[in-house]
Biopython code that builds the backbone (N, CA, C, O; Angstrom):
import numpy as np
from Bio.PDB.StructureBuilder import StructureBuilder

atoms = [
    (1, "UNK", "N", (3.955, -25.467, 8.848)),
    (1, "UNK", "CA", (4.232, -24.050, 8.843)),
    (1, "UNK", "C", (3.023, -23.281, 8.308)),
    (1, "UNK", "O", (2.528, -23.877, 7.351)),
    (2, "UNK", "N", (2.462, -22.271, 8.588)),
    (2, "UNK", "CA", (1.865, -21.235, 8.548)),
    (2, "UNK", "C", (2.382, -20.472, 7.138)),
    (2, "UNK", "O", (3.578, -20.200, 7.040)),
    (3, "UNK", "N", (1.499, -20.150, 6.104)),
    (3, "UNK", "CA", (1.585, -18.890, 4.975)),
    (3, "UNK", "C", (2.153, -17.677, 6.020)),
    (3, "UNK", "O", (3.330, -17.316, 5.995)),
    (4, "UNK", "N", (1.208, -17.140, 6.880)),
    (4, "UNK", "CA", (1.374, -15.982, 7.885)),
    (4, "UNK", "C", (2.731, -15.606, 8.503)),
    (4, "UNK", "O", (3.024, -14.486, 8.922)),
    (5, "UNK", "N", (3.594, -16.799, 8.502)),
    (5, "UNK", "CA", (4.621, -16.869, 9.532)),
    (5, "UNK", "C", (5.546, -16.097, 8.478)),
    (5, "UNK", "O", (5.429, -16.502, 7.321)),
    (6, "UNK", "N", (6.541, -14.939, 8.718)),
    (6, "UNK", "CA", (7.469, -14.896, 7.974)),
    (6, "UNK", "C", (8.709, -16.135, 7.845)),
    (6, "UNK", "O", (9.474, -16.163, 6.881)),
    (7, "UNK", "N", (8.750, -16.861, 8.662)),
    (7, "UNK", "CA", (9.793, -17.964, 8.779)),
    (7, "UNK", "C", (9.558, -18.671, 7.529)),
    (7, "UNK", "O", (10.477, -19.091, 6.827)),
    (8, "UNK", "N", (8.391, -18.795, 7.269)),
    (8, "UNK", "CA", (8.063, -19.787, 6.277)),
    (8, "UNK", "C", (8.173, -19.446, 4.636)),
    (8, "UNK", "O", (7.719, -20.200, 3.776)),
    (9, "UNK", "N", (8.795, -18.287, 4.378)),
    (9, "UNK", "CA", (8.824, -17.641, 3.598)),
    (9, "UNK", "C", (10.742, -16.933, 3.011)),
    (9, "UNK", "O", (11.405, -16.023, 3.509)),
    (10, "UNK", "N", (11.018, -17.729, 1.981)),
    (10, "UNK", "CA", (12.373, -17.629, 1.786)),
    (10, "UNK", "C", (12.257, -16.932, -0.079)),
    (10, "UNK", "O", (11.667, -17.156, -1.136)),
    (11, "UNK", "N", (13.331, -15.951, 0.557)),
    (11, "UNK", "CA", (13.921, -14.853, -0.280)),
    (11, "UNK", "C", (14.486, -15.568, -1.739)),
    (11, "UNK", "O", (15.572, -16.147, -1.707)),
    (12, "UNK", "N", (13.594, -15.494, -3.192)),
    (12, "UNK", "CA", (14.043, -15.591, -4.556)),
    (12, "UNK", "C", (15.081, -14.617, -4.666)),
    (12, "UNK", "O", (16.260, -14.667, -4.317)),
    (13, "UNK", "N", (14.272, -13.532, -5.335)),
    (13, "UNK", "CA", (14.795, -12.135, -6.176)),
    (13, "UNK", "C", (13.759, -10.988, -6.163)),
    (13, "UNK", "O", (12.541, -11.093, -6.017)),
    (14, "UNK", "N", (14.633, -9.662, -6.380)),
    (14, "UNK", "CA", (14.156, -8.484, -6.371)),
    (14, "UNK", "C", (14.617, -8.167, -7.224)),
    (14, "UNK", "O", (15.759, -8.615, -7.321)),
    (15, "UNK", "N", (14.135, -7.195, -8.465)),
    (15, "UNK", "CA", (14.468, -6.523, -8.922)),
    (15, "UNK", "C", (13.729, -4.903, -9.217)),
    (15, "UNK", "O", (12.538, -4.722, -8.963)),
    (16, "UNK", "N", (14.454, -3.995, -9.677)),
    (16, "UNK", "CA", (13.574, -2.848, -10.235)),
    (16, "UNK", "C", (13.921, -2.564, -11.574)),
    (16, "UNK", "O", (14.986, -2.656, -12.184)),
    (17, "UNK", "N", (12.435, -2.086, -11.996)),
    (17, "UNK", "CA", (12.342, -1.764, -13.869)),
    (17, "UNK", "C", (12.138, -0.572, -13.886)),
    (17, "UNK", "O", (11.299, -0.071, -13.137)),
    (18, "UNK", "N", (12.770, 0.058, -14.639)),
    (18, "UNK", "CA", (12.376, 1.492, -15.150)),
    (18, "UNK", "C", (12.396, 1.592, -16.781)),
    (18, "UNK", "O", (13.401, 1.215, -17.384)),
    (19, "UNK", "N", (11.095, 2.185, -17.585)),
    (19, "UNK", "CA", (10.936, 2.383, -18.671)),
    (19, "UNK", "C", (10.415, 3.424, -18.562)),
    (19, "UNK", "O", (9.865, 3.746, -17.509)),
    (20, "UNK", "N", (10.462, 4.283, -19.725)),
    (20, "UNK", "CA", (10.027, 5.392, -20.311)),
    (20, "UNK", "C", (8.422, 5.017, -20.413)),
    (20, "UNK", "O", (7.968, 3.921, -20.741)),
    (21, "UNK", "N", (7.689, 6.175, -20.059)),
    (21, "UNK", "CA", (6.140, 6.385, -20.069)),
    (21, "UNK", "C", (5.252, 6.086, -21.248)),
    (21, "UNK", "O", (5.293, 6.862, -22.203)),
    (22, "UNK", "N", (4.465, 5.053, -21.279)),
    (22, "UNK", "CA", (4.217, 4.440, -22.975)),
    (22, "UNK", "C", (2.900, 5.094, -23.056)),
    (22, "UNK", "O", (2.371, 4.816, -24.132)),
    (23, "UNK", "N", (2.128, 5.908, -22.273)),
    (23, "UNK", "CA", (0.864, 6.285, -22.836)),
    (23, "UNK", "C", (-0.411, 5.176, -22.794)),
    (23, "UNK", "O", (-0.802, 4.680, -21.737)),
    (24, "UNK", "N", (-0.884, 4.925, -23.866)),
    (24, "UNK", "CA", (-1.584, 3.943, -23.740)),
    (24, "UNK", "C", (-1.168, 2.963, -24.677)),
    (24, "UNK", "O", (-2.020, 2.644, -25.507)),
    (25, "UNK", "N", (-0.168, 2.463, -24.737)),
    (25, "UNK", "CA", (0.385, 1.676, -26.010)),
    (25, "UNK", "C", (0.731, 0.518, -25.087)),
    (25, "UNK", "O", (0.680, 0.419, -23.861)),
    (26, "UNK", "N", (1.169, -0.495, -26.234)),
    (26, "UNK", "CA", (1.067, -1.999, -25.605)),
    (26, "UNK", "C", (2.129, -2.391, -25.145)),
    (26, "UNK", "O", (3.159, -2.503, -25.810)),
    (27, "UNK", "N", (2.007, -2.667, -23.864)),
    (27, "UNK", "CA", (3.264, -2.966, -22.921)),
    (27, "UNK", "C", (4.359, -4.461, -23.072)),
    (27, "UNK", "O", (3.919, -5.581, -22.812)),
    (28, "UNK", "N", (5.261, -4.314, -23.357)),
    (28, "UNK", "CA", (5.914, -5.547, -23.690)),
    (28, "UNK", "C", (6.149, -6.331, -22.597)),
    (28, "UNK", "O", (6.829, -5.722, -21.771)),
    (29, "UNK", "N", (5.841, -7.511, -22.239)),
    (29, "UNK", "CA", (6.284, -8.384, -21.033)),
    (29, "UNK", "C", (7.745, -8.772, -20.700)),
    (29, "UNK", "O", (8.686, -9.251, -21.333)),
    (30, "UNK", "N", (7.595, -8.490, -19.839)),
    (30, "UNK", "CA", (9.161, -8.641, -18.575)),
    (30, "UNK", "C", (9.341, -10.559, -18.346)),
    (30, "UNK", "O", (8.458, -11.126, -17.703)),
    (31, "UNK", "N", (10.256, -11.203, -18.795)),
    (31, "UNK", "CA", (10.244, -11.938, -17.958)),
    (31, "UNK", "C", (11.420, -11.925, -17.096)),
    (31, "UNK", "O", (12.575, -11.517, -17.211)),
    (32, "UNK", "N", (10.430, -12.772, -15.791)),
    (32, "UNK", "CA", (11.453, -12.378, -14.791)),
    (32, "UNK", "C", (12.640, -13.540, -14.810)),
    (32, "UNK", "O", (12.482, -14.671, -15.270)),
    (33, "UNK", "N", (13.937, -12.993, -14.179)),
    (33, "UNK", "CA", (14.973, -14.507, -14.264)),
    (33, "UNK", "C", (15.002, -15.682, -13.386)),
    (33, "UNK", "O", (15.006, -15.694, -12.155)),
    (34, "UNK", "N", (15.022, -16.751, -14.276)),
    (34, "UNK", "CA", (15.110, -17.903, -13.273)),
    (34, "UNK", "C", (14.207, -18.801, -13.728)),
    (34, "UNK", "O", (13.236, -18.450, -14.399)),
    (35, "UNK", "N", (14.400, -19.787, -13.468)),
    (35, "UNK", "CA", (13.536, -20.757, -13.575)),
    (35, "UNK", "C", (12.735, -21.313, -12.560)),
    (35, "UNK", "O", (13.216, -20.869, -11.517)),
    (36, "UNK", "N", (11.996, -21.875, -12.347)),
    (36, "UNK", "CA", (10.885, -22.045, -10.997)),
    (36, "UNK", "C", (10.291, -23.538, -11.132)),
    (36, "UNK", "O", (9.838, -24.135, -12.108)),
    (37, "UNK", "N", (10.494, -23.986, -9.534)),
    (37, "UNK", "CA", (10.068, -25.298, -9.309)),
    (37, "UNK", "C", (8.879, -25.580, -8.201)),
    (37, "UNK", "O", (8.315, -26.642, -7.939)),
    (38, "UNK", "N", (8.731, -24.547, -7.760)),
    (38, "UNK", "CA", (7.724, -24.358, -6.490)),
    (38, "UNK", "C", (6.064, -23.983, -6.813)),
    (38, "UNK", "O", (5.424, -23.276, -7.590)),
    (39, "UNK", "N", (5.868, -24.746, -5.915)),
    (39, "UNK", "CA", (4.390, -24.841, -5.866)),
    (39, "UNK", "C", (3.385, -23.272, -5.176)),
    (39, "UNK", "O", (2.429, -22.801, -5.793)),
    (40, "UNK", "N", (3.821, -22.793, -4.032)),
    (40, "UNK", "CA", (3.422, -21.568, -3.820)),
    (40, "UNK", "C", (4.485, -20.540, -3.784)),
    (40, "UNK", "O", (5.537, -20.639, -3.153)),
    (41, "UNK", "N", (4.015, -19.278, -4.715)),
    (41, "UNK", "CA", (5.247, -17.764, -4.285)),
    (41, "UNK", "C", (4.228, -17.479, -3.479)),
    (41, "UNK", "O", (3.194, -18.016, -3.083)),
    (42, "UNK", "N", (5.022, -16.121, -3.302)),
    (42, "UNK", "CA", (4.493, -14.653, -2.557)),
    (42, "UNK", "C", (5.227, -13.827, -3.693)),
    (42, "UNK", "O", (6.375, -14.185, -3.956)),
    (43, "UNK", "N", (4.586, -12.554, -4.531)),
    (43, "UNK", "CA", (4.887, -11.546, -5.269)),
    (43, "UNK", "C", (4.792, -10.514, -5.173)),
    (43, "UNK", "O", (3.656, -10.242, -5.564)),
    (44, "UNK", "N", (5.417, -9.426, -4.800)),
    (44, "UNK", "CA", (4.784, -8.080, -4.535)),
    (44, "UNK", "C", (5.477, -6.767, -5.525)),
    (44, "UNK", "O", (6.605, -6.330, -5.754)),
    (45, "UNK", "N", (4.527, -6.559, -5.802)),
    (45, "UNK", "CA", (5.147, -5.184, -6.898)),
    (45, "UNK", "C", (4.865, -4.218, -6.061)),
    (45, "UNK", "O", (3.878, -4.132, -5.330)),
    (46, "UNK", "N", (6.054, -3.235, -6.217)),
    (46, "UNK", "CA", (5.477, -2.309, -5.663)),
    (46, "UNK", "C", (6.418, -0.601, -6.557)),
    (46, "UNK", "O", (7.537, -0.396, -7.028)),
    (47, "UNK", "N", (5.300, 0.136, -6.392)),
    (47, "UNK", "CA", (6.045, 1.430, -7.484)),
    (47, "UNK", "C", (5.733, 2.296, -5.760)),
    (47, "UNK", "O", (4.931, 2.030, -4.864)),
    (48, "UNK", "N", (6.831, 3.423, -5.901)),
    (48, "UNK", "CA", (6.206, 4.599, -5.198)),
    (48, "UNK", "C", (5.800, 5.762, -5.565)),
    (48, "UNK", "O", (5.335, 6.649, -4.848)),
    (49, "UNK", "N", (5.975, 5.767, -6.707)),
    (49, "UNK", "CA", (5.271, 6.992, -7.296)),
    (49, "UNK", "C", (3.911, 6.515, -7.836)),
    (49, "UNK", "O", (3.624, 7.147, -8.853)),
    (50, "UNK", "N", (2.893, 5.527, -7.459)),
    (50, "UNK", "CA", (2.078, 5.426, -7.904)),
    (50, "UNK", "C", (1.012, 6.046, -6.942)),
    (50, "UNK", "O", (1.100, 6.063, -5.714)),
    (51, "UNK", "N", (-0.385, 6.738, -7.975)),
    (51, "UNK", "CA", (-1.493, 7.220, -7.596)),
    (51, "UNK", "C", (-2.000, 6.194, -6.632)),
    (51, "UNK", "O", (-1.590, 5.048, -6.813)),
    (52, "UNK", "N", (-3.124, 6.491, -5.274)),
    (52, "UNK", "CA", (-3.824, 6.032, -4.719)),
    (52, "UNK", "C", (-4.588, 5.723, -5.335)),
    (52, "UNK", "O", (-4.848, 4.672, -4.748)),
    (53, "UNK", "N", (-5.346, 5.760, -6.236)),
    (53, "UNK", "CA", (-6.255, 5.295, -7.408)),
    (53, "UNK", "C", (-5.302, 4.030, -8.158)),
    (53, "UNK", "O", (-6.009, 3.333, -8.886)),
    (54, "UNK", "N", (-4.530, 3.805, -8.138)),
    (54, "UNK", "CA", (-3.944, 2.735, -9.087)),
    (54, "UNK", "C", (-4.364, 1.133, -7.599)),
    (54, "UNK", "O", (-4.398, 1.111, -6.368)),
    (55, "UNK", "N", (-4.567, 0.197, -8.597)),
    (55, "UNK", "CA", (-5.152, -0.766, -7.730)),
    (55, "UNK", "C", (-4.164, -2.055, -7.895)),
    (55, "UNK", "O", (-3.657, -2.799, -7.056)),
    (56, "UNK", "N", (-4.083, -2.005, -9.657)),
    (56, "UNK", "CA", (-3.410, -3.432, -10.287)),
    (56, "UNK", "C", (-2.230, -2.863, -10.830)),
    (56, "UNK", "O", (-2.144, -1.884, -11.571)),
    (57, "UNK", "N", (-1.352, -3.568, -10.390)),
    (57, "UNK", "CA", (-0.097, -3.731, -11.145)),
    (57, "UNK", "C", (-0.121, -4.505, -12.347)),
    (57, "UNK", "O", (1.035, -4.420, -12.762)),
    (58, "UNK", "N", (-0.556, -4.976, -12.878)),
    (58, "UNK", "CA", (-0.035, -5.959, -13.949)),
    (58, "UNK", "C", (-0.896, -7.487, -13.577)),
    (58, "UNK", "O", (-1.807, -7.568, -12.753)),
    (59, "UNK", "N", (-0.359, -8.619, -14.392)),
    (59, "UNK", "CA", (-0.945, -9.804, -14.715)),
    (59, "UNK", "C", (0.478, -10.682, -14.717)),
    (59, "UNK", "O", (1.384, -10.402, -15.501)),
    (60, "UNK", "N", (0.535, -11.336, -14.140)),
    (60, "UNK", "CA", (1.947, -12.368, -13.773)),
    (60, "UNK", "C", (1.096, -13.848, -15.175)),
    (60, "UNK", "O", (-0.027, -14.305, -15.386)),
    (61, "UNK", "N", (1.798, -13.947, -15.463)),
    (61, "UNK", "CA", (1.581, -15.314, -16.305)),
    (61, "UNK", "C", (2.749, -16.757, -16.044)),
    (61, "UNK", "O", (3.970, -16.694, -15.898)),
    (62, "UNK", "N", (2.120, -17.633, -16.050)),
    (62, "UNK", "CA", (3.432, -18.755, -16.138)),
    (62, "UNK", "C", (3.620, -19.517, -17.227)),
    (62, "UNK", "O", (2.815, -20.341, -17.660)),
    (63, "UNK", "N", (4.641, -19.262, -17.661)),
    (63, "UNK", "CA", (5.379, -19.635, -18.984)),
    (63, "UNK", "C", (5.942, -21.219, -18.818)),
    (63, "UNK", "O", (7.038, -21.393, -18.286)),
    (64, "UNK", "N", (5.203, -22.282, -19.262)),
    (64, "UNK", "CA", (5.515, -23.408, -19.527)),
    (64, "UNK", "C", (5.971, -23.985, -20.672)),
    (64, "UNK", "O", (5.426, -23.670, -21.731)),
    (65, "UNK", "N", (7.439, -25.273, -20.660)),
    (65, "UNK", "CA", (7.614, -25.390, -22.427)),
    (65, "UNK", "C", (9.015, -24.785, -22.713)),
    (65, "UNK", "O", (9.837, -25.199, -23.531)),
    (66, "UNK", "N", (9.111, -23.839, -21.971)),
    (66, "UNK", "CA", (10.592, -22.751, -22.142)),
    (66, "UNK", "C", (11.589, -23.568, -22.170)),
    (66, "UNK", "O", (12.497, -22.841, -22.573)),
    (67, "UNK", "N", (12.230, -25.077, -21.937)),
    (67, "UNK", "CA", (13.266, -25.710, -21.215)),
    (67, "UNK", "C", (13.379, -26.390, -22.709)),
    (67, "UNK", "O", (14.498, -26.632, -23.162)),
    (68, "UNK", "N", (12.247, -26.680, -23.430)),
    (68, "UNK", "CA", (11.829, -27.346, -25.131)),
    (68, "UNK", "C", (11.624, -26.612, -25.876)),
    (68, "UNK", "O", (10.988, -26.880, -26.896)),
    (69, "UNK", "N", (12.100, -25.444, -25.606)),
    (69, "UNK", "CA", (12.276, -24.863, -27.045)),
    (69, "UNK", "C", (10.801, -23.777, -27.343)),
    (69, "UNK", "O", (10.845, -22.974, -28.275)),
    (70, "UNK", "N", (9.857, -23.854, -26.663)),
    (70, "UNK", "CA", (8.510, -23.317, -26.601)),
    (70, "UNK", "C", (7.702, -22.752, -25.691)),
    (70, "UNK", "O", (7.184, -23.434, -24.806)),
    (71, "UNK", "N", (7.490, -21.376, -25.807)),
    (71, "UNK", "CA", (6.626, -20.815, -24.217)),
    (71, "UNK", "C", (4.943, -21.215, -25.113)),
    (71, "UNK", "O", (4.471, -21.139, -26.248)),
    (72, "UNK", "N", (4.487, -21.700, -23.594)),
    (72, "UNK", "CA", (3.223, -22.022, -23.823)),
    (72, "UNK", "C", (2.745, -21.307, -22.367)),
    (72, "UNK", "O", (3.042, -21.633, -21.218)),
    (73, "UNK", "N", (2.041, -20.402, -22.773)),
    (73, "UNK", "CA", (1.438, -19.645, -21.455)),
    (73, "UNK", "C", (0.206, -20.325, -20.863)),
    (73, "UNK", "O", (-0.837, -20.475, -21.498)),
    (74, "UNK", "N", (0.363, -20.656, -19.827)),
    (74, "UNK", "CA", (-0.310, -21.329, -18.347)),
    (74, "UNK", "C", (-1.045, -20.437, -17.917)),
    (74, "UNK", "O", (-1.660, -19.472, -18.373)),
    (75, "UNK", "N", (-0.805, -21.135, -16.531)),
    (75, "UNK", "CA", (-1.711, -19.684, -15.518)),
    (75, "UNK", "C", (-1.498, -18.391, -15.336)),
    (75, "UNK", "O", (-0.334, -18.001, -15.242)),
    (76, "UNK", "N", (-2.722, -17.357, -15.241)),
    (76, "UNK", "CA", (-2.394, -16.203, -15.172)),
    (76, "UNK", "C", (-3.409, -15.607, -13.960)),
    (76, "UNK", "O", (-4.554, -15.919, -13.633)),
    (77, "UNK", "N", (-2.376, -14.520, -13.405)),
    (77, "UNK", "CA", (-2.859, -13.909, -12.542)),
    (77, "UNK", "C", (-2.615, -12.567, -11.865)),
    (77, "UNK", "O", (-1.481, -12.129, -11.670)),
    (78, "UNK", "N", (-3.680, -11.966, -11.534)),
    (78, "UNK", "CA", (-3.659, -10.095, -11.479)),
    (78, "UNK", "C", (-2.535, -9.940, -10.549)),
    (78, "UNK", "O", (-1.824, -10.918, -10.316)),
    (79, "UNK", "N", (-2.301, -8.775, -9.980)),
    (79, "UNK", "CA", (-1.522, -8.424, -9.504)),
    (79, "UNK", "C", (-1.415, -7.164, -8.572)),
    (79, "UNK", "O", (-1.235, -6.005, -8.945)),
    (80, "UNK", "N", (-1.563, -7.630, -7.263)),
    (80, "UNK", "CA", (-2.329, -5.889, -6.803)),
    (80, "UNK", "C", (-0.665, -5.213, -6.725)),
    (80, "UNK", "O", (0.461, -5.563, -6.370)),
    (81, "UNK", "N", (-1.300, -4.140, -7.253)),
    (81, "UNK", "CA", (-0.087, -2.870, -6.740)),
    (81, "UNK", "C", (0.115, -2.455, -5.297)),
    (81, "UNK", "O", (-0.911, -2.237, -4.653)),
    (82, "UNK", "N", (1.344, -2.305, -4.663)),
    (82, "UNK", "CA", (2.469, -2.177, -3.660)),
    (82, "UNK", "C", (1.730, -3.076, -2.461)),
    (82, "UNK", "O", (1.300, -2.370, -1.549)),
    (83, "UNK", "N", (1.475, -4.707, -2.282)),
    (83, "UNK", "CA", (0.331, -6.274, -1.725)),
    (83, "UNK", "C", (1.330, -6.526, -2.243)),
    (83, "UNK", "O", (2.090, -6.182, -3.148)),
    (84, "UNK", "N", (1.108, -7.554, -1.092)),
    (84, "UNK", "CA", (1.663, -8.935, -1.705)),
    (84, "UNK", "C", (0.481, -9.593, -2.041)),
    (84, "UNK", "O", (-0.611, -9.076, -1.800)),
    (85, "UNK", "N", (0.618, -10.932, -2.696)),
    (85, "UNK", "CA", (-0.089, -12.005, -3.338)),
    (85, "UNK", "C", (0.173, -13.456, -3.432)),
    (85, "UNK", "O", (0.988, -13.866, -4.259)),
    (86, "UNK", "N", (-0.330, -14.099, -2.804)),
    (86, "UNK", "CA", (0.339, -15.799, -2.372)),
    (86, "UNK", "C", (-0.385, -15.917, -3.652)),
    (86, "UNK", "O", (-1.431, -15.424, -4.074)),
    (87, "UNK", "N", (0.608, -16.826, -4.203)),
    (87, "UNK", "CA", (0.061, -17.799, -5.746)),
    (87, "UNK", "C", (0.694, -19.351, -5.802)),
    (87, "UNK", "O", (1.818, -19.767, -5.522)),
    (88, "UNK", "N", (-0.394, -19.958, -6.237)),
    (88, "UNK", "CA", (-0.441, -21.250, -6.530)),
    (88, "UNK", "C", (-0.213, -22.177, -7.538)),
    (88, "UNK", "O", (-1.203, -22.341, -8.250)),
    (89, "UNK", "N", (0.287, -22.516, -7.693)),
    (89, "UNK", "CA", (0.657, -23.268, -9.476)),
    (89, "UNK", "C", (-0.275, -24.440, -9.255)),
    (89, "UNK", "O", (-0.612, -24.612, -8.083)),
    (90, "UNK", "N", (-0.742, -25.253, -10.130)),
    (90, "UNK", "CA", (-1.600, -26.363, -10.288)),
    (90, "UNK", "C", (-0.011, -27.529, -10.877)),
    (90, "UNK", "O", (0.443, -28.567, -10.395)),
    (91, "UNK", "N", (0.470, -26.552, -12.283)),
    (91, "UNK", "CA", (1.820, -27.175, -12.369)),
    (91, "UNK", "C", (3.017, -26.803, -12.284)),
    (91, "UNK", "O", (3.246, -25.659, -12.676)),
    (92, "UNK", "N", (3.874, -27.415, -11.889)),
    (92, "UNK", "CA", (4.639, -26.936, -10.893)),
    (92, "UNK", "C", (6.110, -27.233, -11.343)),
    (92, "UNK", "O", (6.894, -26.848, -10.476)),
    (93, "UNK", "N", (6.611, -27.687, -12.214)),
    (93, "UNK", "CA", (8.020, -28.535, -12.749)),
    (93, "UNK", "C", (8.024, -27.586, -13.784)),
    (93, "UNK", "O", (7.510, -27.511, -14.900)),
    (94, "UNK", "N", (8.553, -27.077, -13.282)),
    (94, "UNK", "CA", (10.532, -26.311, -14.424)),
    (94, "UNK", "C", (9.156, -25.303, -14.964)),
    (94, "UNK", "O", (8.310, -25.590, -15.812)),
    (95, "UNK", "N", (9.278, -24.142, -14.205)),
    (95, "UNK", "CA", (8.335, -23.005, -15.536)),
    (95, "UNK", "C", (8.914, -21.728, -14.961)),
    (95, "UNK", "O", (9.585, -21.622, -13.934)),
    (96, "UNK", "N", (8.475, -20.621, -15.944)),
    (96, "UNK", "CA", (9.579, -19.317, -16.054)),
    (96, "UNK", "C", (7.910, -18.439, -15.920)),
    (96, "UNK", "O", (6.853, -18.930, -16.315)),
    (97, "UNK", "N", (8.067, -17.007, -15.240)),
    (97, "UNK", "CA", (7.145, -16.153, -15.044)),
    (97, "UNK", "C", (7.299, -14.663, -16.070)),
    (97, "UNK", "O", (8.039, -13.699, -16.266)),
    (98, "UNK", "N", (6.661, -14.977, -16.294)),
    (98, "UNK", "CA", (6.292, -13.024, -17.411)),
    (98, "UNK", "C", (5.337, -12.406, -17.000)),
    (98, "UNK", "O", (4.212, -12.682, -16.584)),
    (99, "UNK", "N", (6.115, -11.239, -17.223)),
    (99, "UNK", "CA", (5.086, -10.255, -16.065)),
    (99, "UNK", "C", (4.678, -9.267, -16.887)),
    (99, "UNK", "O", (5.621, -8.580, -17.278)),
    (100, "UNK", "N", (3.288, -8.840, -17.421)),
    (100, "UNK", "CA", (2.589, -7.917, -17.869)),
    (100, "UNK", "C", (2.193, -6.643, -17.461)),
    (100, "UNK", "O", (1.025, -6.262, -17.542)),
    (101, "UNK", "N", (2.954, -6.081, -17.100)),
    (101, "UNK", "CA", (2.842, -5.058, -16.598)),
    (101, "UNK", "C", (1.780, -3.426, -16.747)),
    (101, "UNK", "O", (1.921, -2.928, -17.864)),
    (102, "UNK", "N", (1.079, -2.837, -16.068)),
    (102, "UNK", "CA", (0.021, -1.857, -16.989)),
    (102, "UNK", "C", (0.727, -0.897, -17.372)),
    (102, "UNK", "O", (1.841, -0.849, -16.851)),
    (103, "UNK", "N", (0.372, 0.220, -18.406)),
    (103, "UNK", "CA", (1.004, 0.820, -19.173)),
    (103, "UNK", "C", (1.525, 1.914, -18.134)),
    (103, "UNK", "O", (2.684, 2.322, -18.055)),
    (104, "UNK", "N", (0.643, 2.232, -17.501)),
    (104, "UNK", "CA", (1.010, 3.747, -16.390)),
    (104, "UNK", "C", (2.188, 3.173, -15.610)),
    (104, "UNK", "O", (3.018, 3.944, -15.129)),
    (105, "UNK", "N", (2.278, 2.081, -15.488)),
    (105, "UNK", "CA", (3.563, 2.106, -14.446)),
    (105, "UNK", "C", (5.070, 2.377, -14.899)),
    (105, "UNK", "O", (5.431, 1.668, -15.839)),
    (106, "UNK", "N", (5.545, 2.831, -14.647)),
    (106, "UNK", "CA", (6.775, 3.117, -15.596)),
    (106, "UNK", "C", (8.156, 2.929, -14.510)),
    (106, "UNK", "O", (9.303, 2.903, -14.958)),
    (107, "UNK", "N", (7.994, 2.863, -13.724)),
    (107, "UNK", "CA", (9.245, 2.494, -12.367)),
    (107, "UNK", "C", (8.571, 1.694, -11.388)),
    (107, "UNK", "O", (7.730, 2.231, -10.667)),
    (108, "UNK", "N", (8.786, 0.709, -11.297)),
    (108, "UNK", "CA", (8.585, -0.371, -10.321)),
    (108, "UNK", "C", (9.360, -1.395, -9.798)),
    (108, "UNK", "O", (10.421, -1.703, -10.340)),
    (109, "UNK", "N", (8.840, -2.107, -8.542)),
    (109, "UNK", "CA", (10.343, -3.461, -8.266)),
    (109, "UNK", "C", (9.294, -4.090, -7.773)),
    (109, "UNK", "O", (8.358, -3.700, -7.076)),
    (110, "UNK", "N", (9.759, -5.812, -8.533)),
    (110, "UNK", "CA", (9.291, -7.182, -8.182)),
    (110, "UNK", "C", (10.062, -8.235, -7.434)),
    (110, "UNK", "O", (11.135, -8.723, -7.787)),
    (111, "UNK", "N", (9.407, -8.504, -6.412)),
    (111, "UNK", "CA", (9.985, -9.441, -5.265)),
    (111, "UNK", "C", (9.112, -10.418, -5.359)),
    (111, "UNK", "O", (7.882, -10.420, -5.302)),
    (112, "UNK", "N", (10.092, -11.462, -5.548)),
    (112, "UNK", "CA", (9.435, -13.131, -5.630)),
    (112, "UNK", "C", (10.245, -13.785, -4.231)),
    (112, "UNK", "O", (11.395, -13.778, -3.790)),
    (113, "UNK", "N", (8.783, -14.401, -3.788)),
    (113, "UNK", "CA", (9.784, -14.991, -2.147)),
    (113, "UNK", "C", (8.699, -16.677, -2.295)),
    (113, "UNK", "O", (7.511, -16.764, -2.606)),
    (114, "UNK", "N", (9.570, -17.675, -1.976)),
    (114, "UNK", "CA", (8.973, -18.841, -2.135)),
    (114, "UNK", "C", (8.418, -18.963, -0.853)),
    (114, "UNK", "O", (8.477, -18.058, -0.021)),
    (115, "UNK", "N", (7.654, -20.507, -0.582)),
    (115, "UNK", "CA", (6.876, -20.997, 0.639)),
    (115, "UNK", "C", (7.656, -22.510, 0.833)),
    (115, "UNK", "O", (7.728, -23.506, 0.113)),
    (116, "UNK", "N", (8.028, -22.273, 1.750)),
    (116, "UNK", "CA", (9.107, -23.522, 2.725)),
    (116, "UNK", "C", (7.885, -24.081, 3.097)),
    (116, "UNK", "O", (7.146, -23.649, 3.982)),
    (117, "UNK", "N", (7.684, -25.114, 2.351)),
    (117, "UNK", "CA", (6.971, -26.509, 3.443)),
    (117, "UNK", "C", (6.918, -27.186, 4.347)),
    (117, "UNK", "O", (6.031, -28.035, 4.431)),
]
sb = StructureBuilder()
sb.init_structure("model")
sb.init_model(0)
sb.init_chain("A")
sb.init_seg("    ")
for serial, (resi, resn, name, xyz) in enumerate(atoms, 1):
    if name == "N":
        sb.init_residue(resn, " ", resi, " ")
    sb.init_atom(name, np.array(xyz, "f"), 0.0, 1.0, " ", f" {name:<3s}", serial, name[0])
structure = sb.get_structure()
């Protein structure tokens, strides 16, 4: 199967966040629900009230350890605003995603869609 193909591409979760406007203050991380066993997502944030000047959404991290009692943060990776983004895990057994979000965004929704092998 093809990344390209939508066939190959099966529906996690969506959700939308709305918080109050933090200025430039430090954004608390979202994690998202669920636990995760897959080797490639697809992620797409997307806000609509965001400026044409806004580029990055946030920084996705993978939270390993969570199942023992301990987040030990893994891989991390940017996040373009209202793109998708194919991502890759190196490891791949039982890990949870937190999402860092930038301070300007204040209403947004995250769609996680896996890759059928």
């Amino acid at each position: 199967m093809d990344v390209g193909d939508e066939s190959s591409w099966e529906f996690v979760f969506v959700q939308d966040y709305y918080r109050e406007s933090l200025g430039y203050q430090q954004v608390e991380p979202i994690y998202l629900p669920g636990s995760f066993s897959w080797e490639r997502l697809r992620v797409r944030v997307s806000c609509p009230t965001a400026r044409t000047t806004w580029r990055v959404a946030g920084e996705l991290v993978q939270v390993l350890g969570a199942h023992l009692g301990f987040d030990f943060e893994g891989e991390a990776k940017l996040l373009p605003l209202n793109a998708s983004k194919l991502i890759s895990f190196s490891e791949f057994a039982g890990y949870q995603l937190k999402f860092y979000p930038k301070y300007w965004i204040d209403s947004f929704q995250v769609q996680v869609d896996r890759y059928l092998p």
